[in-house]
C-alpha positions in Angstrom: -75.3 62.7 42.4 -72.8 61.5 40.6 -73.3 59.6 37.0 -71.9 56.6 36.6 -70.8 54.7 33.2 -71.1 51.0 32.3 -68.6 51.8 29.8 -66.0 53.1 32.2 -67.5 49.9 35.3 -67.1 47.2 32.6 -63.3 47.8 31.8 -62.3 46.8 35.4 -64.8 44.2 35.7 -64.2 40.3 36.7 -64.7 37.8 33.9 -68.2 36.1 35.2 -68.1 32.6 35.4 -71.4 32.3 33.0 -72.3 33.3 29.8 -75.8 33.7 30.6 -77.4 36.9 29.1 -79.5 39.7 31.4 -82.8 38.0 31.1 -81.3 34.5 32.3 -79.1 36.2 35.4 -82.7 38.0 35.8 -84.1 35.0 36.6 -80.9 33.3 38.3 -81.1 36.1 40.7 -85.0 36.1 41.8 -84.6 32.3 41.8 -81.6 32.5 44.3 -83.3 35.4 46.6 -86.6 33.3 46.0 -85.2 29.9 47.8 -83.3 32.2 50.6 -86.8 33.6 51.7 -88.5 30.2 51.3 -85.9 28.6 53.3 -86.2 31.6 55.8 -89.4 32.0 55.9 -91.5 28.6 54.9 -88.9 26.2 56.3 -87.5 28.0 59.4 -84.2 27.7 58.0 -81.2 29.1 59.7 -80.3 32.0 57.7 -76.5 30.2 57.2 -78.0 27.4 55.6 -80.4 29.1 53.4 -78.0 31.9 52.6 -75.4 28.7 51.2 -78.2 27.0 49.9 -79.3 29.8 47.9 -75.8 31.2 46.6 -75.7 27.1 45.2 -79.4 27.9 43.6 -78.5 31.1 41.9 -75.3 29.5 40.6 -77.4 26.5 38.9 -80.0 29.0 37.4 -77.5 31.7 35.9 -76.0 28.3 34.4 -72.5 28.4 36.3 -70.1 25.4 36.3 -71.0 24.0 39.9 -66.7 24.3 41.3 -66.8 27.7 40.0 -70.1 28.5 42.3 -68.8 27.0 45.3 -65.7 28.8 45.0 -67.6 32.0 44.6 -68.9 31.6 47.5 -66.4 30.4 49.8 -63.8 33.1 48.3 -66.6 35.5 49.1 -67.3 34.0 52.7 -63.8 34.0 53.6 -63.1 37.5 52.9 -66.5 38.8 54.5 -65.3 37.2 57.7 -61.5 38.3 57.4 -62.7 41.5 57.3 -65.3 41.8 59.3 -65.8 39.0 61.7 -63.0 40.6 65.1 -64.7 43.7 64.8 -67.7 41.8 65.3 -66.1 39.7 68.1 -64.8 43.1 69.6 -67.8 44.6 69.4 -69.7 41.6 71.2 -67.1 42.0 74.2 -67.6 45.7 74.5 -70.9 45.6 74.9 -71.0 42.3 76.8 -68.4 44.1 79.4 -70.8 47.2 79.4 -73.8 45.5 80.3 -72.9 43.2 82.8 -70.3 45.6 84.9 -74.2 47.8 85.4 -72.3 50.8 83.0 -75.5 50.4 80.7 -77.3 50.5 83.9 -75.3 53.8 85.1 -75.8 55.2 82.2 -79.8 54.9 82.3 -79.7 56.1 85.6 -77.8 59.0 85.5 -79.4 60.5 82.6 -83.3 59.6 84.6 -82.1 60.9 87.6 -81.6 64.5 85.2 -85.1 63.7 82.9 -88.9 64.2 83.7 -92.0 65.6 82.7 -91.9 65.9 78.3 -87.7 65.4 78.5 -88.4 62.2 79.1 -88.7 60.7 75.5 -85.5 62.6 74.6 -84.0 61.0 77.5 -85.1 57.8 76.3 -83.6 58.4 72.6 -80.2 59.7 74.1 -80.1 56.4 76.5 -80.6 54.1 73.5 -78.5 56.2 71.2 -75.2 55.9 73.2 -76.3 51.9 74.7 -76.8 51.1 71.1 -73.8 52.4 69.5 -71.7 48.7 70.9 -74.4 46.5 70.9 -76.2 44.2 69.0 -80.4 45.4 68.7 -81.6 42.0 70.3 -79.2 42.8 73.6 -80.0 46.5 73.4 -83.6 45.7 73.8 -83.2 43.4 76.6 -81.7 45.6 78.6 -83.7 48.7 78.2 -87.1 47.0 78.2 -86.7 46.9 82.2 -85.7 50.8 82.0 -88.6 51.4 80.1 -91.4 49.5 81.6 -90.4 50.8 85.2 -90.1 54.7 84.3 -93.9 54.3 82.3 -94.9 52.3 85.2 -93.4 54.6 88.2 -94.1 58.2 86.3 -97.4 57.1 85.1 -96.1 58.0 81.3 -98.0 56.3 78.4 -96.2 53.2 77.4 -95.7 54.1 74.0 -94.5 57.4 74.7 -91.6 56.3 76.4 -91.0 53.2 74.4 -91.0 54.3 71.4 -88.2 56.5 71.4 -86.1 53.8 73.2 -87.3 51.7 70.2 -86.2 54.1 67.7 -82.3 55.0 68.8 -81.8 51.4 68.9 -83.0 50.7 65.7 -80.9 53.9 64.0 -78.2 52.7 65.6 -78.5 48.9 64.2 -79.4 49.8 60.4 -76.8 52.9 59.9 -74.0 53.6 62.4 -71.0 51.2 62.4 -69.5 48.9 64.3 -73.2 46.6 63.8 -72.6 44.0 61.5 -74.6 45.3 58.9 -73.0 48.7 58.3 -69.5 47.1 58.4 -70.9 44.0 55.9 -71.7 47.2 53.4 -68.9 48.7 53.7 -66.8 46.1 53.2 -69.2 44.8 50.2 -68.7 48.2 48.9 -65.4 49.5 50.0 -66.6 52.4 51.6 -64.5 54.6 54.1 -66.1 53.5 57.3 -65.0 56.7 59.1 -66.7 58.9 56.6 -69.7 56.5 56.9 -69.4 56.6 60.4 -69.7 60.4 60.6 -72.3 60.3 57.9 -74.1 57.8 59.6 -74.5 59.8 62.8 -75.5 63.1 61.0 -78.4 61.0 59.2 -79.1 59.2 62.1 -79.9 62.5 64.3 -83.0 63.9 62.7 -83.9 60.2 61.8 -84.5 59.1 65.1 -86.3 62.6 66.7 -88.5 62.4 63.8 -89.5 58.5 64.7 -88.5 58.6 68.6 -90.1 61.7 70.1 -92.5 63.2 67.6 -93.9 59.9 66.0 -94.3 58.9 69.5 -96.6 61.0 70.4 -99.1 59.8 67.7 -98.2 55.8 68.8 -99.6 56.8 72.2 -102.7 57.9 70.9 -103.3 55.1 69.1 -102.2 52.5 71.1 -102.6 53.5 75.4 -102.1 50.4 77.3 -100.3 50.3 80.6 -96.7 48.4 81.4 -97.7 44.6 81.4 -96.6 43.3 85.3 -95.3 40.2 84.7 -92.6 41.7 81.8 -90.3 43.7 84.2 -87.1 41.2 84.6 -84.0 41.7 86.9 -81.5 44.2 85.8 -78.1 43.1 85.3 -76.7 45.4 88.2 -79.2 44.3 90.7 -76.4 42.1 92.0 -73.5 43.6 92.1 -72.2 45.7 94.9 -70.5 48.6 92.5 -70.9 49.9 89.6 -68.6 51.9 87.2 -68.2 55.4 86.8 -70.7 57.7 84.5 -68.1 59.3 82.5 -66.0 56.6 82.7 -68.6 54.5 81.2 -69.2 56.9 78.6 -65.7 57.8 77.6 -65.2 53.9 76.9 -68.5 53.3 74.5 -67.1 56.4 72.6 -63.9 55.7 72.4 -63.6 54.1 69.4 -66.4 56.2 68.0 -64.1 59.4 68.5 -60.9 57.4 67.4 -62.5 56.9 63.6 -63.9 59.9 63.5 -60.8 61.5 64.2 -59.3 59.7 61.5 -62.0 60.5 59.2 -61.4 64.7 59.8 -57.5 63.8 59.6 -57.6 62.4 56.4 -59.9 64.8 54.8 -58.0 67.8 56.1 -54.7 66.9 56.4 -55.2 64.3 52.8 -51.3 63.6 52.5 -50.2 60.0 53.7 -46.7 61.2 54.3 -48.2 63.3 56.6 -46.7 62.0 60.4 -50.3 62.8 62.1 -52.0 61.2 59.7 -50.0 58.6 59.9 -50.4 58.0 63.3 -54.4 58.7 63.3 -54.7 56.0 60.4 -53.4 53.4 63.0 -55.5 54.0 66.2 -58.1 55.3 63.8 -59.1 51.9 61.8 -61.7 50.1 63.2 -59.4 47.0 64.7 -57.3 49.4 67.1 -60.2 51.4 67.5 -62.2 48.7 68.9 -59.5 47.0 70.4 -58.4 50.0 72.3 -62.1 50.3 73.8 -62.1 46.8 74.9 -58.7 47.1 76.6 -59.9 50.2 78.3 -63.3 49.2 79.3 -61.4 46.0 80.6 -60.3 48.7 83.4 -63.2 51.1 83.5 -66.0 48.5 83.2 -65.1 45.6 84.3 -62.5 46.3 87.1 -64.2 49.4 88.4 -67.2 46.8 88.7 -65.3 45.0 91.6 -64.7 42.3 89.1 -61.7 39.6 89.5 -59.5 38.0 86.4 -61.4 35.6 86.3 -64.8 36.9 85.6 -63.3 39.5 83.2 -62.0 36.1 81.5 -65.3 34.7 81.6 -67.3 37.4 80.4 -64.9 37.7 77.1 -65.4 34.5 76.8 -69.8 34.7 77.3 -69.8 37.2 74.7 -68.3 35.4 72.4 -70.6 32.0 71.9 -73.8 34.2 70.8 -72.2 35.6 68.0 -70.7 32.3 66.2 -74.7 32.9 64.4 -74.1 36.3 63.5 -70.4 35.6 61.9 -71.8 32.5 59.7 -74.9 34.6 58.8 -72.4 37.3 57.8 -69.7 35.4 56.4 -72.6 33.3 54.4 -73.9 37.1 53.3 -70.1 37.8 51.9 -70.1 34.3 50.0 -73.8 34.8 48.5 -72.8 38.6 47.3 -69.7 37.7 46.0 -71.3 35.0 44.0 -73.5 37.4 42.5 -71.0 39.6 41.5 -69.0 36.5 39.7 -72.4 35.2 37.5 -72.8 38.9 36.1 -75.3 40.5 38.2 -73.2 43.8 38.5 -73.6 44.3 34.6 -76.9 43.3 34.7 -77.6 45.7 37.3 -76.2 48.2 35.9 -77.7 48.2 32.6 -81.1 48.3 34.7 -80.1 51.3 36.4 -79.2 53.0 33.2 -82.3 51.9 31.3 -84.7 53.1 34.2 -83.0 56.2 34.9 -82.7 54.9 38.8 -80.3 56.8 40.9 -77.7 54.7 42.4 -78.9 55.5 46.4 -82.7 54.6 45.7 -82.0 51.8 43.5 -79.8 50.5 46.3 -82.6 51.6 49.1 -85.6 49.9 47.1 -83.4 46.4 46.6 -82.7 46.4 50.2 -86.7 46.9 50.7 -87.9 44.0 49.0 -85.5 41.7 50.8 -86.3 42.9 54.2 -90.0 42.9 53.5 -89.5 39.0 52.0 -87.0 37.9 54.6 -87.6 39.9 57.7 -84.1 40.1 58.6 -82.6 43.7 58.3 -79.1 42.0 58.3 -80.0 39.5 55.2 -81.0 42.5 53.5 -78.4 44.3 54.1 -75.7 41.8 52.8 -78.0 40.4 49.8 -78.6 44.4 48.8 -74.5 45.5 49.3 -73.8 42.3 46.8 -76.5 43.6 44.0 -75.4 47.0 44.0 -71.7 46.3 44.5 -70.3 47.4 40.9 -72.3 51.0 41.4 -69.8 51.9 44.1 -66.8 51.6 41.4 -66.9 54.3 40.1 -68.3 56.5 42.8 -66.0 58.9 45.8 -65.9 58.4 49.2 -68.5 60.6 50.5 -71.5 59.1 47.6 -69.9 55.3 48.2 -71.0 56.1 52.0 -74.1 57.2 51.3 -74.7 54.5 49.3 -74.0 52.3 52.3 -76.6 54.0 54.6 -79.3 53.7 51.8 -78.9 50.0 51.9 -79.3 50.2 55.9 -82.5 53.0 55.7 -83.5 50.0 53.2 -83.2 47.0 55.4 -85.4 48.8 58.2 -88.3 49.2 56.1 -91.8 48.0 57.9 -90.7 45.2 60.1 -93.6 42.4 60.2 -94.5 39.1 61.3 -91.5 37.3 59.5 -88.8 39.6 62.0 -87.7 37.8 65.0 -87.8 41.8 66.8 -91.3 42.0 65.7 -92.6 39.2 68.3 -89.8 40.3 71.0 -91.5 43.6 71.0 -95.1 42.8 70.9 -94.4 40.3 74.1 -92.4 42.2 75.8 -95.0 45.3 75.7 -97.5 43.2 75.7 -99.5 44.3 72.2 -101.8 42.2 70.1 -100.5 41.9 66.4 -102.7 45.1 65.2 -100.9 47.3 68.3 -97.2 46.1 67.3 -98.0 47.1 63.2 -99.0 50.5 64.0 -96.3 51.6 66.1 -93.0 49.0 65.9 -94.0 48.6 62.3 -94.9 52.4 61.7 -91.9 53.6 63.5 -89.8 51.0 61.5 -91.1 52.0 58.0 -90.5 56.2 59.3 -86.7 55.4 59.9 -86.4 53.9 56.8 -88.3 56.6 54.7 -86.6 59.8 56.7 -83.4 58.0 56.5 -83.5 57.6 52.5 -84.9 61.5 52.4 -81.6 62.9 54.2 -79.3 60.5 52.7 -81.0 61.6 49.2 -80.4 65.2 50.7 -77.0 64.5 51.5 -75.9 63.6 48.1 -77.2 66.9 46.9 -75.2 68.9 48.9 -72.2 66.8 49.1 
C-alpha cells in the first residue's frame, strides 16, 4: 500500500476557512456528524435537511465565518450534482424502462426455467447480480421479493435459502459497483477512475456475494426456517402486458454500458497514449454519460418498444422514473456540500495527521469511518458521502488502481450490520415476514459478512496491485 506524506498532501492543499487547531476541528467534526444522526435518527429528519443542517453545525463548531460555510457547502453541492446527478437520472430510466417492459421479469424467468435443486441459490445471486447492476436497492427488492417468495413457495425451498442470496447480489451491487449513487458520490469525492473502479468493483464483488449469498445462506436457513408469508406475494410488473422483450436483448442493454467503461478502462491501461485514435474514440463512448446514455437510447428499442409500448408510454415512463429520484439527488448533492465543507474547515489535515500518528492504513481508516456512520445513521448512502468527504485528502497523493480501492472500502464500509435505524431493515423483515431477532441474524448477519469480506479482498487487492 502505498505511503502517503502530509508533507507532500499539504503543499497542494486549500487554505481552510478556520484557524481552528486539530483538537477544535475534532470536535467540529463529531459535533456536525453528531446533529446529522440526531436529525436522522431522533427527529425523523429528511436526510437533505439534516445533511444542510449539519454542514451549518460543523461550520459554527470548527469556528468558520458563517458566508464562508454556506458557500462551502453550496460550491460542494453544486459540483456533487454536476457530476453526478444525469448519471443518476440515467440510471433511474434504465432501470425504470427494464422493469416495467417485464425484461427484469424475462430475465428471472429465463434463468428459473434453467435452475433447480442446490443451483437454485446461485440462480438467485446471478438474477440479482445482473437486475441490480441499473437499479436502485429499494426497486431491486421490490421486484425480486415476488420472484423469491413464489420459487420458495412453489419448490418447497427454505425461505432463507433462496432469499438470502437474492438479498446479497443486490446489496453488492448497491455498496460497490457503479452506476449506484454511492459508488459514483466516492468517486467523484475522491477522483477516482470509475472504470478501474468499476472493474475492481466487480472482481471484489464476485467472491463477496458467494461467500454471503450461497454459503452464508445455508446457515440463515438453519437458524431462521419459516415458510413464504401468503399475503406478501404482489403482482409482477409483466402480469399485464401482452409481450415482453427479448432475453438477450434484455441482457445486452443492462450491460451495455457496463462493457462500454470497461472497455475504456482496458483501453487506457493498455493502449495509455491519449493521442492514441482508439483511445480516443473509447474515452468518448466509454465515460459514464455516453455510456449510460447509449443504454437508455438502446433499451428505448429493446425494452420498451419490443414491450409493444407506444411514444407515449415510453414518454411517460422517462418521465415516472424521474420524480422518485429528486430525494436521492438532494440527499447526494447535500452529501457533496457537507464533504466539501469538511475539506474547507481542515479536516483533511486533521485526518491526516490521525492516520500518520496511528499508523492506520489509508483503506481501513476509510472502511472504519464509513462504519461508524452507517451504524449511527443507518443509511449506507449518508455514509458513504460523509466517509468519501473525511478521507478525501488521502486519495491525493495515491494512483488509480489504490484511489479505487479506496472507494470500494468506503462502500464495504457503509454496508456494515444494517439495524433498526435502515429503512431496508423493516422492508425486509415485512416483506419476509420475520420478527426483529429473525431479520438481525440473517439481513443483519449477511449485511455485516459483505462488509467484512469486502474490506478482506479489497485489503488483498492492494497487496497485489
Amino acid at each position: 500500500m502505498t505511503s502517503l506524506s502530509v508533507e507532500m498532501l499539504a503543499a497542494d492543499a486549500v487554505e481552510p476557512i478556520t484557524s481552528a487547531g486539530n483538537a477544535q476541528l475534532g470536535i467540529a467534526v463529531l459535533a456536525g456528524i453528531a446533529v446529522i444522526v440526531l436529525l436522522i435518527t431522533k427527529f425523523k429528519l429528511h436526510a437533505f435537511l439534516a445533511l444542510t443542517i449539519g454542514s451549518l453545525a460543523l461550520g459554527a463548531f470548527a469556528g468558520a465565518p458563517l458566508a464562508a460555510t454556506i458557500d462551502s457547502f453550496t460550491t460542494g453541492l453544486g459540483k456533487t450534482v454536476a457530476g453526478v446527478g444525469v448519471l443518476i437520472a440515467l440510471g433511474a430510466i434504465l432501470g425504470k424502462l427494464l422493469a416495467d417492459s417485464g425484461g427484469a421479469d424475462q430475465i428471472v424467468d429465463t434463468i428459473l426455467a434453467r435452475a433447480s435443486g442446490r443451483a437454485m441459490p446461485w440462480a438467485m445471486v446471478l438474477i440479482a447480480s445482473v437486475i441490480g447492476l441499473p437499479l436502485f436497492f429499494e426497486v431491486g427488492i421490490v421486484l425480486l421479493i415476488p420472484v423469491v417468495l413464489l420459487v420458495a413457495k412453489r419448490g418447497n425451498y427454505s425461505l432463507m435459502r433462496i432469499g438470502v442470496p437474492a438479498l446479497a447480489g443486490l446489496s453488492v451491487m448497491h455498496g460497490l459497483v457503479p452506476p449506484h449513487p454511492g459508488p459514483l458520490v466516492a468517486i467523484d469525492a475522491l477522483g477516482a477512475n470509475l472504470g478501474v473502479t468499476l472493474a475492481l468493483g466487480v472482481l471484489v464483488s464476485i467472491p463477496t456475494v458467494i461467500i454471503a449469498g450461497p454459503l452464508f445462506s445455508r446457515y440463515a436457513a438453519r437458524w431462521v426456517d419459516i415458510p413464504a408469508p401468503e399475503n406478501m406475494i404482489p403482482s409482477r410488473p409483466s402480469e399485464d402486458l401482452e409481450k415482453r422483450p427479448g432475453f438477450g436483448a434484455t441482457v445486452a442493454t443492462v450491460l451495455l454500458p457496463v462493457v462500454l467503461m470497461l472497455v475504456k478502462a482496458l483501453v487506457d491501461i493498455v493502449v495509455d497514449n491519449p493521442d492514441n485514435g482508439l483511445q480516443r474514440v473509447t474515452d468518448v463512448i466509454g465515460s459514464p454519460l455516453i455510456a449510460l446514455l447509449a443504454a437508455v437510447l438502446v433499451g428505448l428499442f429493446t425494452l420498451g418498444r419490443a414491450a409493444g409500448f407506444t411514444k407515449q408510454r415510453l414518454s411517460s415512463t422517462v418521465e415516472k422514473s424521474l420524480a422518485p429520484i429528486a430525494g436521492v439527488l438532494m440527499i447526494v448533492g447535500a452529501g457533496g456540500g457537507f464533504k466539501q465543507t469538511l475539506i474547507d474547515v481542515g479536516v483533511g489535515q486533521m485526518i491526516l495527521d490521525f492516520s500518520k500518528d496511528w499508523s492506520i492504513p489509508a483503506l481501513l481508516l476509510a472502511w472504519l469511518i464509513a462504519v461508524a456512520i452507517r451504524l449511527a445513521t443507518g443509511s449506507a448512502t449518508v455514509a458513504t458521502i460523509s466517509a468519501a468527504g473525511l478521507v478525501a485528502p488521502l486519495a491525493e497523493g495515491m494512483g488509480t488502481t489504490e484511489t479505487a480501492l479506496l472507494v470500494l472500502a468506503i462502500g464495504a464500509g457503509s454496508l456494515f450490520f444494517s439495524h433498526v435505524n435502515d429503512a431496508g431493515f423493516w422492508l425486509v423483515k415485512e416483506y419476509f415476514g420475520m420478527n426483529v431477532g429473525q431479520t438481525i441474524k440473517t439481513w443483519s448477519v449477511m449485511e455485516t459478512i459483505i462488509s467484512v469480506v469486502g474490506i478482506v479482498f479489497v485489503l488483498l487487492l492492494s497487496l497485489v496491485l
